[in-house]
py3Dmol code that shows the C-alpha trace and the ligand (Angstrom):
import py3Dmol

protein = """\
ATOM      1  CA  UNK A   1     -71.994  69.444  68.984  1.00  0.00           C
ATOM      2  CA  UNK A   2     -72.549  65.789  67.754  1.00  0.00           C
ATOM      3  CA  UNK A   3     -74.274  63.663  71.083  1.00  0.00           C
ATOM      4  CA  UNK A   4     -75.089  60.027  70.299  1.00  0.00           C
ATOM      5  CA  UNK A   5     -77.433  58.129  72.565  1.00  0.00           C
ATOM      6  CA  UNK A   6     -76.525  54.916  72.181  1.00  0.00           C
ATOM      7  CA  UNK A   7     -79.451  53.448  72.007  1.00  0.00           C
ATOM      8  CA  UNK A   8     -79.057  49.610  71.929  1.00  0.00           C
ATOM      9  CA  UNK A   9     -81.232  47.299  73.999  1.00  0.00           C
ATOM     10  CA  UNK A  10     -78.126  45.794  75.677  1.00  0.00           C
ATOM     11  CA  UNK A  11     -76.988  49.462  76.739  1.00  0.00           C
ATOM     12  CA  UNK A  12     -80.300  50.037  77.734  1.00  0.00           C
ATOM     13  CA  UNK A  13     -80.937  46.962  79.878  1.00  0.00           C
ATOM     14  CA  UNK A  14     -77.917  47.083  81.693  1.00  0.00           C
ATOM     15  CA  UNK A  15     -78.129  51.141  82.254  1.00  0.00           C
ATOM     16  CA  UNK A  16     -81.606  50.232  84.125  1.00  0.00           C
ATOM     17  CA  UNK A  17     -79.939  47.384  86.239  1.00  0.00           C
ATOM     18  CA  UNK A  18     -76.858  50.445  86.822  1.00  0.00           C
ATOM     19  CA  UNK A  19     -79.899  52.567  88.320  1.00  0.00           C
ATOM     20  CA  UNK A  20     -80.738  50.231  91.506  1.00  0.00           C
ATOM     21  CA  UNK A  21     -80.245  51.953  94.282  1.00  0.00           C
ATOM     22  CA  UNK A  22     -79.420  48.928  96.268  1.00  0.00           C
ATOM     23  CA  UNK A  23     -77.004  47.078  93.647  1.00  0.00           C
ATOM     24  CA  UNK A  24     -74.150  46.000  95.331  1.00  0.00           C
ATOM     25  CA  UNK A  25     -70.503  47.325  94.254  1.00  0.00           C
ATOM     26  CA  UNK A  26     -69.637  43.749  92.192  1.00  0.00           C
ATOM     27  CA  UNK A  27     -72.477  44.709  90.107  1.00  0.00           C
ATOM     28  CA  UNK A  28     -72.045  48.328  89.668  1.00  0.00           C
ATOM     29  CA  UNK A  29     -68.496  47.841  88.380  1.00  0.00           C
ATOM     30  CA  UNK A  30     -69.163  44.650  85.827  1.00  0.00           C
ATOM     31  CA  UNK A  31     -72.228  46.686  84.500  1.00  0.00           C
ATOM     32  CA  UNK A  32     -70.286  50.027  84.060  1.00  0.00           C
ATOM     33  CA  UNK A  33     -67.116  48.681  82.258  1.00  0.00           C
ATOM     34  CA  UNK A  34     -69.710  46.382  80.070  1.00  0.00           C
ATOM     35  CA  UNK A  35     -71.198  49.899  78.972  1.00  0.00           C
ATOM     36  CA  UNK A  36     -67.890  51.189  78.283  1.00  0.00           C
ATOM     37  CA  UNK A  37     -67.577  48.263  76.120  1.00  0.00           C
ATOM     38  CA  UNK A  38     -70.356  49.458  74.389  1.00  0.00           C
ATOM     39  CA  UNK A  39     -70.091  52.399  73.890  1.00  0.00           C
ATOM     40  CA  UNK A  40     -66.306  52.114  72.495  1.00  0.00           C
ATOM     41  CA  UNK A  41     -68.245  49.760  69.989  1.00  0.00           C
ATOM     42  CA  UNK A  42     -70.111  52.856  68.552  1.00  0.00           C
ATOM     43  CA  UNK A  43     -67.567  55.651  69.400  1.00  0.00           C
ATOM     44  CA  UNK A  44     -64.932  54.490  67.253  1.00  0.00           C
ATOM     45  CA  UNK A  45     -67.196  53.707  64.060  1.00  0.00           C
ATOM     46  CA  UNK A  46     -65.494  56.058  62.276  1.00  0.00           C
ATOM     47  CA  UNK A  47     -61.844  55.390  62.682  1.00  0.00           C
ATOM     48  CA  UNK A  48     -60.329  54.948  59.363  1.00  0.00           C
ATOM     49  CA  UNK A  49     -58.896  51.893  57.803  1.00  0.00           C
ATOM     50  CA  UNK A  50     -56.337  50.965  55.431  1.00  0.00           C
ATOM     51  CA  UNK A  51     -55.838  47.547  53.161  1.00  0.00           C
ATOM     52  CA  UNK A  52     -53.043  45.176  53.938  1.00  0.00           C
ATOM     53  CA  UNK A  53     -52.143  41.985  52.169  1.00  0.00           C
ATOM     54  CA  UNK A  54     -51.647  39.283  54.815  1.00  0.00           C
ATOM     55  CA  UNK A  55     -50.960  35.410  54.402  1.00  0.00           C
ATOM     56  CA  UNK A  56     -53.763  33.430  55.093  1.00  0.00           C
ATOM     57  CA  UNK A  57     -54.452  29.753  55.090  1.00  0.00           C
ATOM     58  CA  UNK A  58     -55.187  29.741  51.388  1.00  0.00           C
ATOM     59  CA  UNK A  59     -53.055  32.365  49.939  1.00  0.00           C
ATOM     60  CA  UNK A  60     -52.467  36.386  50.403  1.00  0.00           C
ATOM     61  CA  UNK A  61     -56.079  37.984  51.454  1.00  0.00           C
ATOM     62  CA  UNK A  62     -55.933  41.667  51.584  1.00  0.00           C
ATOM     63  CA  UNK A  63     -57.136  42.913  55.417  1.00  0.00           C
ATOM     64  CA  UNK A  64     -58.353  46.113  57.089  1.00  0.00           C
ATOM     65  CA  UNK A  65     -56.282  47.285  59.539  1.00  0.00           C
ATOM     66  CA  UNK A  66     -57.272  50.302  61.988  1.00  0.00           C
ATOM     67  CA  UNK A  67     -54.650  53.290  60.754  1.00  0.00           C
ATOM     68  CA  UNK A  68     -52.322  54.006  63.235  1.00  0.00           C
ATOM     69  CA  UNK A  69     -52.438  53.491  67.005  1.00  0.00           C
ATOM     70  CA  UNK A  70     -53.171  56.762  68.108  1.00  0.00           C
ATOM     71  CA  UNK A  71     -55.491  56.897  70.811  1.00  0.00           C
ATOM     72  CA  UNK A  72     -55.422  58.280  74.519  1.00  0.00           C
ATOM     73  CA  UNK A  73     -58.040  57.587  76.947  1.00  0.00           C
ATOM     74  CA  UNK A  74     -58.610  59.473  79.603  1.00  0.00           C
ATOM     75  CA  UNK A  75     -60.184  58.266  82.896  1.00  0.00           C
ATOM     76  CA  UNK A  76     -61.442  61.089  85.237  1.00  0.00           C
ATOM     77  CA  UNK A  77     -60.376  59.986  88.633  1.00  0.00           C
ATOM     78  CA  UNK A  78     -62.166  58.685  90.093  1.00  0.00           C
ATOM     79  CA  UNK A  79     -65.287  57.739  89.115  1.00  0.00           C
ATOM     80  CA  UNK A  80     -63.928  57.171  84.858  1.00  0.00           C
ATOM     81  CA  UNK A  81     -61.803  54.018  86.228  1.00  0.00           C
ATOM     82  CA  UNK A  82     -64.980  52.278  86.644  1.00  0.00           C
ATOM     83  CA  UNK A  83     -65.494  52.105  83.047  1.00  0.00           C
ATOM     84  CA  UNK A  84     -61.803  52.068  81.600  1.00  0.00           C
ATOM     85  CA  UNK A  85     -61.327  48.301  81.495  1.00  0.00           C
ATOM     86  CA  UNK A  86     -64.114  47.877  79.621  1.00  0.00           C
ATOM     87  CA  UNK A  87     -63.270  50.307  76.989  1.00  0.00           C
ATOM     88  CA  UNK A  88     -59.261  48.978  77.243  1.00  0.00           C
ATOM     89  CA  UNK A  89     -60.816  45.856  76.527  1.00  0.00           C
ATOM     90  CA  UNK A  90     -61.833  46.962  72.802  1.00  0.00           C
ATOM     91  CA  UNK A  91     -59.029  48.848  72.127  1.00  0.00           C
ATOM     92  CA  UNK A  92     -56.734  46.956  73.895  1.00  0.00           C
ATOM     93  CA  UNK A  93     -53.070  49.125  72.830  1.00  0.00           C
ATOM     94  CA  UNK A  94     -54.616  52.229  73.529  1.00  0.00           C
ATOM     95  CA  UNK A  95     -52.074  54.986  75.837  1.00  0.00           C
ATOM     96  CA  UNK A  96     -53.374  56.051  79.209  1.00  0.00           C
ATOM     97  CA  UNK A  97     -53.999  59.809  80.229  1.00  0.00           C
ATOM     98  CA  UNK A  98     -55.123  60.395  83.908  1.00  0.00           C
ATOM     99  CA  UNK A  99     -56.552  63.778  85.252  1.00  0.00           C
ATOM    100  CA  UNK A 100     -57.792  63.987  88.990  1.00  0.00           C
ATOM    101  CA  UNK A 101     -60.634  66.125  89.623  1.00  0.00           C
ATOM    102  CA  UNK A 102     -63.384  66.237  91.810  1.00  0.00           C
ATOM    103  CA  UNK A 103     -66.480  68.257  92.495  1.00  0.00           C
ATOM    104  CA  UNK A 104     -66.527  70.837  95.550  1.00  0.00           C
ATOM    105  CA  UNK A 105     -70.141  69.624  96.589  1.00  0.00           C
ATOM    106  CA  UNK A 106     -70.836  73.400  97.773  1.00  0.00           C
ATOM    107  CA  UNK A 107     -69.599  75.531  94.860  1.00  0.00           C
ATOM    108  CA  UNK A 108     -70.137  72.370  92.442  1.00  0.00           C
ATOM    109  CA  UNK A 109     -67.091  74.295  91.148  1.00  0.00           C
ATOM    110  CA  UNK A 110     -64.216  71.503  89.621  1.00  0.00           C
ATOM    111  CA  UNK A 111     -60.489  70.710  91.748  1.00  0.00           C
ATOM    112  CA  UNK A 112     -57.938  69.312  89.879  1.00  0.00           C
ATOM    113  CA  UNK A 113     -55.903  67.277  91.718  1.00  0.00           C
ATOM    114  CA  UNK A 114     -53.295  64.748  89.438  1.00  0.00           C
ATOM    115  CA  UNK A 115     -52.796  64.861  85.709  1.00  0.00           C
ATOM    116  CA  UNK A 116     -50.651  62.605  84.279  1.00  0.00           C
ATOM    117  CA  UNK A 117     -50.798  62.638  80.481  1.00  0.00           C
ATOM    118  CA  UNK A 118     -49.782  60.650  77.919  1.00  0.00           C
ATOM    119  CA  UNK A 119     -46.791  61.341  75.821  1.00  0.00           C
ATOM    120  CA  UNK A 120     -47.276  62.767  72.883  1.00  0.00           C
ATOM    121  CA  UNK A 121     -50.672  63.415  73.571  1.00  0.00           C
ATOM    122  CA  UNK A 122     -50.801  66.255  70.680  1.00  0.00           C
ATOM    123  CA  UNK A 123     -51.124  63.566  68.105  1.00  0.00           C
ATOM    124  CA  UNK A 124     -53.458  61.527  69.961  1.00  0.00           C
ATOM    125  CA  UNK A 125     -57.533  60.867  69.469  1.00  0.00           C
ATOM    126  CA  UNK A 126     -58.522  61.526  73.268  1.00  0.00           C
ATOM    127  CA  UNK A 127     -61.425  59.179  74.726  1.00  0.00           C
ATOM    128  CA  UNK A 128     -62.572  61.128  78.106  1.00  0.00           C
ATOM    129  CA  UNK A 129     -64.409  58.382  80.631  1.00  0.00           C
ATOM    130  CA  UNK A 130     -66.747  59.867  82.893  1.00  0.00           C
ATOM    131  CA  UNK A 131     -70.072  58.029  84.311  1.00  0.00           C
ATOM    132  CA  UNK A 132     -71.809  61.444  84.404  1.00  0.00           C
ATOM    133  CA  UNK A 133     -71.640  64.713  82.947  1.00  0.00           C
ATOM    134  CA  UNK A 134     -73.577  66.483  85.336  1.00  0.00           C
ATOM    135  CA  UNK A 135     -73.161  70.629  85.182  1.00  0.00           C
ATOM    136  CA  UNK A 136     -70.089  69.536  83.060  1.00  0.00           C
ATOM    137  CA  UNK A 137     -68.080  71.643  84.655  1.00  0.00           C
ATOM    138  CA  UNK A 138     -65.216  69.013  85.519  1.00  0.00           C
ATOM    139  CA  UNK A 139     -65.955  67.990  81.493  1.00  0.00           C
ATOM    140  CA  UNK A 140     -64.675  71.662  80.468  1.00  0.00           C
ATOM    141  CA  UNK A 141     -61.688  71.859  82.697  1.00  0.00           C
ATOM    142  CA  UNK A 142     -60.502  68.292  81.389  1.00  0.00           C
ATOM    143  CA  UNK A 143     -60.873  69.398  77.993  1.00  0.00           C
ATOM    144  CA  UNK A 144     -59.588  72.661  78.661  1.00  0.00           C
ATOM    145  CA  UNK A 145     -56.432  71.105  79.957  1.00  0.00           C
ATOM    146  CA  UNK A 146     -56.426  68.209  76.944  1.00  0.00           C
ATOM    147  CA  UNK A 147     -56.467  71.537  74.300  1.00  0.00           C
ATOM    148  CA  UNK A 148     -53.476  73.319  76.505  1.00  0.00           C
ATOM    149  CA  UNK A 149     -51.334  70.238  75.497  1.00  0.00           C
ATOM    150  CA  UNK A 150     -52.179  70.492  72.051  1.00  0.00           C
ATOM    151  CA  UNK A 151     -54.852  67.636  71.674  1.00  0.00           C
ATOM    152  CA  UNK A 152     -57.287  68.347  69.192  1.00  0.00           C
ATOM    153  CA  UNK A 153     -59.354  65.696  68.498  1.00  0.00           C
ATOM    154  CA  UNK A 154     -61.597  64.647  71.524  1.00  0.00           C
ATOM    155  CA  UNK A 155     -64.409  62.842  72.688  1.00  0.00           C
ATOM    156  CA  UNK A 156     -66.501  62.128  75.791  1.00  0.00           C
ATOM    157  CA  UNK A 157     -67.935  58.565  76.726  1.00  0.00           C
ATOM    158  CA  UNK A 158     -70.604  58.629  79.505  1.00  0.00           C
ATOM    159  CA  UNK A 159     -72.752  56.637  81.280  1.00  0.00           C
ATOM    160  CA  UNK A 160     -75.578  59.604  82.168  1.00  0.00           C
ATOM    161  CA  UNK A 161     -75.673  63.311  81.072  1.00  0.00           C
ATOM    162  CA  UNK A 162     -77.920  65.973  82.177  1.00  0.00           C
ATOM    163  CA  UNK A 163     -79.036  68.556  79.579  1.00  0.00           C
ATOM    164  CA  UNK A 164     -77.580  71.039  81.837  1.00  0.00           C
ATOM    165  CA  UNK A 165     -74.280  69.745  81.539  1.00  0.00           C
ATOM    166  CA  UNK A 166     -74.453  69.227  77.507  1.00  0.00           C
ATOM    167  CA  UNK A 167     -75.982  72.772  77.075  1.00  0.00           C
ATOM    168  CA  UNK A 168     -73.192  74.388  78.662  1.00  0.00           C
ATOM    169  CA  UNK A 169     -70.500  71.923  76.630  1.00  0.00           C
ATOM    170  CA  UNK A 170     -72.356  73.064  73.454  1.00  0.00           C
ATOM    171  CA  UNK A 171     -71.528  76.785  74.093  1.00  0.00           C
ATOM    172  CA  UNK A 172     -67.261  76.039  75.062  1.00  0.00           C
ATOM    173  CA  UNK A 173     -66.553  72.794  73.159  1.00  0.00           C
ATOM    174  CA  UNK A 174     -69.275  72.481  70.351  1.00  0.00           C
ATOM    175  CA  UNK A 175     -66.419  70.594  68.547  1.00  0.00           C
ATOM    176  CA  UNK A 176     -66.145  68.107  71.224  1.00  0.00           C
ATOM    177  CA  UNK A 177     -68.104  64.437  70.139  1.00  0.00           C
ATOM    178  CA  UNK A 178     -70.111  63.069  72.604  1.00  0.00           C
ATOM    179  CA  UNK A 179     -70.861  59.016  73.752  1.00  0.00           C
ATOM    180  CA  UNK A 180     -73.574  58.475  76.176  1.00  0.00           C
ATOM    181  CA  UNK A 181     -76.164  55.796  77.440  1.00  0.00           C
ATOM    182  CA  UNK A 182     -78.618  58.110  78.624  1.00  0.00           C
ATOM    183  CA  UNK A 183     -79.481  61.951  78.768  1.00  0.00           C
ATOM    184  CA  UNK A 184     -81.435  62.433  81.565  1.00  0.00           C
ATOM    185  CA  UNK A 185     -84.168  64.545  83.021  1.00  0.00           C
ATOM    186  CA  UNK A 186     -82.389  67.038  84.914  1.00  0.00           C
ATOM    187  CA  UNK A 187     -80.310  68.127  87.845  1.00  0.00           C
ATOM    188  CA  UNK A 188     -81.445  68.494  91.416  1.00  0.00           C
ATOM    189  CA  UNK A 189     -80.846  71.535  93.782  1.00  0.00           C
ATOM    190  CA  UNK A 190     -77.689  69.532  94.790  1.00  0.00           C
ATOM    191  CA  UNK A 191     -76.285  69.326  91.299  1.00  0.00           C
ATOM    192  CA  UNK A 192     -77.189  65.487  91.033  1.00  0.00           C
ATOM    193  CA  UNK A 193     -78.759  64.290  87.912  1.00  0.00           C
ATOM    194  CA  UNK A 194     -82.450  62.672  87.977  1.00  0.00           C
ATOM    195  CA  UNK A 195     -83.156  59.603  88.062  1.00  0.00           C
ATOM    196  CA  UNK A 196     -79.491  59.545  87.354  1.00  0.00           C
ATOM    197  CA  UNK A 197     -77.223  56.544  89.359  1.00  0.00           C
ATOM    198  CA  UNK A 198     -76.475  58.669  92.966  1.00  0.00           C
ATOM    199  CA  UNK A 199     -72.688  59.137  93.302  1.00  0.00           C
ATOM    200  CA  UNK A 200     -70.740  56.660  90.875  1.00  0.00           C
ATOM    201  CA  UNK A 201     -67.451  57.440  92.543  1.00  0.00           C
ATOM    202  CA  UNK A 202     -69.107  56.075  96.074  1.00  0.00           C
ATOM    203  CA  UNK A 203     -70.880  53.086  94.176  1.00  0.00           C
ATOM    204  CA  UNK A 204     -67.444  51.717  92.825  1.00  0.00           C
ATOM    205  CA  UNK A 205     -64.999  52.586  94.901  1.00  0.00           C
ATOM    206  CA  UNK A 206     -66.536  53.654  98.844  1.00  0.00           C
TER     207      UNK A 206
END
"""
ligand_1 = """\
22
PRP
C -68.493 63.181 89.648
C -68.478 62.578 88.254
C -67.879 63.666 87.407
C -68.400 64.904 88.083
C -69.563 65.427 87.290
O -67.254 63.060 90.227
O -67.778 61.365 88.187
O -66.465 63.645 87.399
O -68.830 64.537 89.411
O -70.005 66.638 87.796
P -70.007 67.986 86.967
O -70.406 67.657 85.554
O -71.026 68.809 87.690
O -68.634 68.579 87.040
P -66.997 63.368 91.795
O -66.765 64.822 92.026
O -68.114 62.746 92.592
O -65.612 62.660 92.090
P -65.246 61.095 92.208
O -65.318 60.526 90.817
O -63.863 61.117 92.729
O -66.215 60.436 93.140
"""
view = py3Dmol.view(width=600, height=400)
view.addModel(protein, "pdb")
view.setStyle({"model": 0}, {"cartoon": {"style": "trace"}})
view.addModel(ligand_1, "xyz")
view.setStyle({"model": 1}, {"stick": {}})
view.zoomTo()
view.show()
């Protein structure tokens, strides 16, 4: 299963700031979505492009062009709408997919709630937003549900992943690409990652 750290000083400097216990929600949310910026930069690398011959100020110039429009991103509710502007900001005509889910804190088990997909999804590129991967269960049952509608190309964007979480993706979605900031140490008793950012969802919306 491809994982790539992105490593980049800016990604790394503004992950630390993300990791303040006390940062106040203004910060938390500019900081996350400028990640997401980020890490769009390096997650669509690899899209292909095609030639065109435009008209520019001296004459035809032949252009690259991105093929196609043919991405979905996919917020996790709630906690993945912290970091969709920024990645809406780079890819600015990109369809919307939402899934609901949250985390029973006792079973750590994942509850889908809303899922909302966009049309045509089948022949879409799908961009999952999550701040954390955790035990990645809630990761599996959005791609599980992504697959059901046909989508076959998909990747995961993330602020922090535990190993837990991306050894368990390995074994059901090894074909799955993921995005991430940071991999972490580990998760706690409680199924939080360490040092990890505490609860996103809390942090950006309450
Ligand atoms: C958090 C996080 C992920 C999930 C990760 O969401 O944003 O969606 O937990 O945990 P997992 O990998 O163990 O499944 P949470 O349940 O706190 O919901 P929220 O975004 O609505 O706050």
């Amino acid at each position: 299963m491809p994982v790539t750290v992105v490593d980049h000083p800016l990604v790394r400097h503004k992950l630390g700031l993300l990791r303040e216990n006390s940062i106040s929600t203004k910060n938390f949310r500019e900081l996350a979505n400028e990640i997401g910026r980020l890490l769009t930069y390096e997650a669509t690398k690899s899209l292909p492009t095609e030639k065109k011959m435009i008209h520019g100020w001296a004459g035809p110039v032949e252009v690259d062009q991105i093929v196609g429009k043919k991405i979905t991103v996919v917020p996790i509710l709630r906690a993945g709408l912290g970091m969709m502007d920024g990645v809406i900001d780079m890819i600015p005509g990109v369809k919307v997919s939402v899934v609901g889910m949250y985390r029973n804190e006792e079973t750590l088990e994942p509850v889908r709630y809303y899922v909302k997909l966009a049309k045509k999804i089948h022949k879409r590129h799908a961009m999952i937003l999550d701040p954390m991967l955790a035990t990645g269960g809630t990761l599996i049952a959005t791609i599980n549900l992504l697959k059901e509608a046909g989508c076959r190309r998909i990747m995961g964007l993330f602020l922090v992943c535990a190993p837990e979480g991306l050894a368990r993706l390995e074994k059901e979605h090894p074909d799955v690409a993921i995005y991430t900031a940071a991999i972490d140490e580990r998760l706690n008793e409680h199924g939080y990652i360490l040092p990890g950012l505490g609860d996103a969802g809390d942090k950006i919306f309450g």
